[in-house]
C-alpha positions, 0 to 999 in steps of 0.5 A: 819304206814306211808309212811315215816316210810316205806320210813325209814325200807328201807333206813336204811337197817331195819333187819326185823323178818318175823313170817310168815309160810315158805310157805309164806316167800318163796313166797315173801319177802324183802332183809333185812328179816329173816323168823322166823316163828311163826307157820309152814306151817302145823300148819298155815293150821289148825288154818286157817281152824278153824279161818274159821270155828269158829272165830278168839277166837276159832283159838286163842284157838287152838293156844295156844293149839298147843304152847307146852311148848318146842314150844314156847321155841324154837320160843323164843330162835330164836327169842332172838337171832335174837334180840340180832343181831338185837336190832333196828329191827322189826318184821312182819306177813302178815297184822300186825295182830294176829301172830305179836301181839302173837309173841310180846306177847310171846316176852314180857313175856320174858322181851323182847320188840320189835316193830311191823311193823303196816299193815305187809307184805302186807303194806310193799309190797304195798308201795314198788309196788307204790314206783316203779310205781312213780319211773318209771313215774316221775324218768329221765331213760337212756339204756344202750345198745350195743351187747352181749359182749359188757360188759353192766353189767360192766358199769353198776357196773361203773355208779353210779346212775345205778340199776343192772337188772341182778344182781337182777334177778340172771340171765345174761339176755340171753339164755346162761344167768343162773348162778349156783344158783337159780333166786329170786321169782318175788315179792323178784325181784320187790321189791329189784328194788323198793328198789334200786330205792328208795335209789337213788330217796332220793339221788337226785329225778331227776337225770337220772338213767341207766338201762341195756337195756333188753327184757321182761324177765329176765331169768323166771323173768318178768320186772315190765310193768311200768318200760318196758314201761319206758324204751322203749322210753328212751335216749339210750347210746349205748357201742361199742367195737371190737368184739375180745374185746366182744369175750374175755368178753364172754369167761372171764364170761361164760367160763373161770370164771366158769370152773376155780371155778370147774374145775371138772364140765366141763360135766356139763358146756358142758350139760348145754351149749349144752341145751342151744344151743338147746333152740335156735335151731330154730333161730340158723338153723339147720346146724347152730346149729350142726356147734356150738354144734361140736365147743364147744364139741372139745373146751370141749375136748381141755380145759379137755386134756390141760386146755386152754380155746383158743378152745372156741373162734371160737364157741363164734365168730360164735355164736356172728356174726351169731345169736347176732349181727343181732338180736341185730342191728335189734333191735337197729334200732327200737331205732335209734332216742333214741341214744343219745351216742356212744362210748366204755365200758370205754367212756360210763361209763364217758359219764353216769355220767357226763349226771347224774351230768349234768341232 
């Protein structure tokens, strides 16, 4: 299959039947797929040891040996319906081989014809791979920074040629950063980049794109090295907002909008905050760290007797001027000569697309 042909299953969205084992799926797939699996992870695990100790006819064999009759029929009736959802999809294994090939077969004997992926998963993620490391050397990349609060994600959501780093980790970017649902594996993280980035390359290749400024790691996710490296020289637009701004912004994310979603779980919002006041510890200090832990356990106790959430300003305040905001101008100043703009959330998000028009 082309590169033009990969270029088009990821810019139309393609809905793709993945036949691969669950064990396989879960370790890296594509936005667009479902796992539909010709074998499961055990059958997987026996006919790959006889294809290595008899040959590919012999794990054939095994195969259809294994294919009971209410087995097939249960590959088909997921299969089918799938299809009927999706009727200009396409199906795939890892390299476009023997499982895709099977599938079809079985497809085909049910009157039903459906087009193979050539060259697989594999194909499919070593495109995306060389996709992402062209998009990051030749593609113009402007940072987005500013200090924690300063509502970096929503002039992201705002700027139009914009990938959303955090939004495709799942993952707010700091200690405080974990969301309720797990993160991506880091190829499904790679490759929904490489796809955003794709999508935006086609709409104009040399038009800027902004990304939020973040470390190495995102949460357990770690950003591409290419696209590190890129973003480390890059122009950098820096957001300036008044810390009681900052201070609402933070509360409004990581207090207000969770505790109003599950009001009951405020236990398990003060574990998890205290957990997270305890990874930081050591940078915090100790006198430190048990001043914000006290804050946020009577702001807990506050917002459980009341169902107020004012408590909660003074512990973000002090974790915001005592920890964030040194840290965060420290850095700054290793990127001063970068800045190319200052201004507040609403002016930077103008700013950025008017630079992306312009440029």
């Amino acid at each position: 299959m082309s590169n033009n042909d990969l270029q088009q299953l990821f810019l139309n969205d393609t809905p793709l039947m993945d036949v691969r084992a669950p064990v396989e799926y879960e370790q890296g797939s594509f936005p667009n797929s479902q796992n539909l699996p010709l074998l499961d992870n055990e059958q997987r695990h026996i006919i790959g040891t006889e294809y290595k100790r008899n040959g590919q006819d012999s794990a054939i064999q095994l195969g259809w040996e294994l294919a009971t009759d209410e087995i097939r029929q249960q590959r088909l009736s997921y299969w089918q319906k799938f299809i009927e959802q999706h009727p200009n999809g396409s199906l795939y294994c890892f390299r476009g081989g023997l499982r895709s090939q099977l599938s079809q077969k079985l497809l085909h004997q049910a009157g039903i014809d459906y087009p193979i992926v050539k060259g697989g998963y594999k194909a499919m993620r070593g495109y995306l791979l060389e996709q992402l490391e062209q998009a990051c050397a030749s593609s113009p990349v402007v940072v987005v920074a500013g200090p924690t609060g300063s509502g970096k994600t929503r002039a992201i959501w705002k700027i139009e040629r914009a990938i959303d780093l955090e939004g495709r980790a799942n993952h707010r970017g700091s200690a405080f950063g974990g969301l309720s649902t797990e993160q991506p594996s880091q190829i499904d993280f790679e490759n929904k980049l490489s796809i955003d980035w794709l999508k935006l390359r086609h709409q104009a290749a040399k038009q800027a794109v902004f990304v939020e400024d973040e470390g190495r790691l995102i949460g357990r996710l770690g950003l591409p090295l290419k696209l590190q490296s890129t973003m480390k020289p890059a122009p950098t637009a820096v957001i300036e907002e008044p810390l009681p701004q900052r201070i609402e912004w933070i509360l409004d994310d990581y207090v207000r909008q969770p505790l109003q979603q599950n009001p009951a779980a405020v236990e398990q919002f003060s574990e998890t905050l205290a957990n997270n006041l305890f990874r930081i510890r050591k940078r915090l200090g100790g006198e430190r760290h048990q001043q914000l832990l006290a804050l946020f356990k009577q702001a807990a106790d506050d917002y459980k007797s009341t169902g107020q959430f004012d408590s909660f300003e003074q512990g973000i305040e002090l974790l915001l001027t005592g920890y964030y905001d040194p840290m965060y101008q420290y850095q700054l100043q290793q990127r001063e000569q970068q800045i190319v703009f200052r201004g507040s959330n609403a002016d930077t998000v103008a700013w950025c697309n008017q630079y992306s028009s312009n440029n």
